[in-house]
N, C-alpha and C positions, 0 to 999 in steps of 0.2 A: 445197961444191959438188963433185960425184962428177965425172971427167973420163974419158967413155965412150972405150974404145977404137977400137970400129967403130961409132957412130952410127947408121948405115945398113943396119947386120945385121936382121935378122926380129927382131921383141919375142920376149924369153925366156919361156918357161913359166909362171916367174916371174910377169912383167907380166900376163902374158894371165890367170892365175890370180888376179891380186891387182884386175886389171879385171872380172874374172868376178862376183870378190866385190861390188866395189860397185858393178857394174850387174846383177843376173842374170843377162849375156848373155854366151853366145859369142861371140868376139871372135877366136876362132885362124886365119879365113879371108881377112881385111880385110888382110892385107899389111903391117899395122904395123911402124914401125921400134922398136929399141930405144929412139930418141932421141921419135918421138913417144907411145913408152906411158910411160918414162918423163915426159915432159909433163904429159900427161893426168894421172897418178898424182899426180904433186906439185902440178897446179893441183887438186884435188878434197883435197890433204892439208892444203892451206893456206887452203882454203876462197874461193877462188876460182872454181873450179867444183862447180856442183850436179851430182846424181845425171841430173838432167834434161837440162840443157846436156848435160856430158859426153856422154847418148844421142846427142845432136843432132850430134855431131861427130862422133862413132863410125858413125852413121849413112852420114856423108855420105865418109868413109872407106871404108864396105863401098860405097856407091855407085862412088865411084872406080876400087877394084878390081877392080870385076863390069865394069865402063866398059874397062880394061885389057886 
């Protein structure tokens, strides 16, 4: 287990890129943390989540935002 420094920083380039990959979608405007794309990343590596959940969550993430 990797132990993030800032948790609560902006998801890196990285994340958003490697979330880009396995959803098709833009992802860089939703406010994500380092600690929730790394989540996302590793419940979709372990097969915990689908392509589809993950949208569902991602979704409801840009909702928050735009709510913000």
């Amino acid at each position: 287990m990797v132990t993030l420094v800032n948790p609560n920083a902006s998801a890196t380039g990285r994340q958003l890129w490697a979330l880009f990959c396995i959803t098709k979608k833009d992802h860089r405007n939703q406010g994500l943390t380092i600690q929730q794309a790394s989540d996302l990343i590793s419940s979709y590596k372990t097969g915990k989540e689908t392509i589809q959940s993950l949208l569902k969550i991602l979704e409801l993430a840009d909702r928050k935002a735009k709510e913000a």
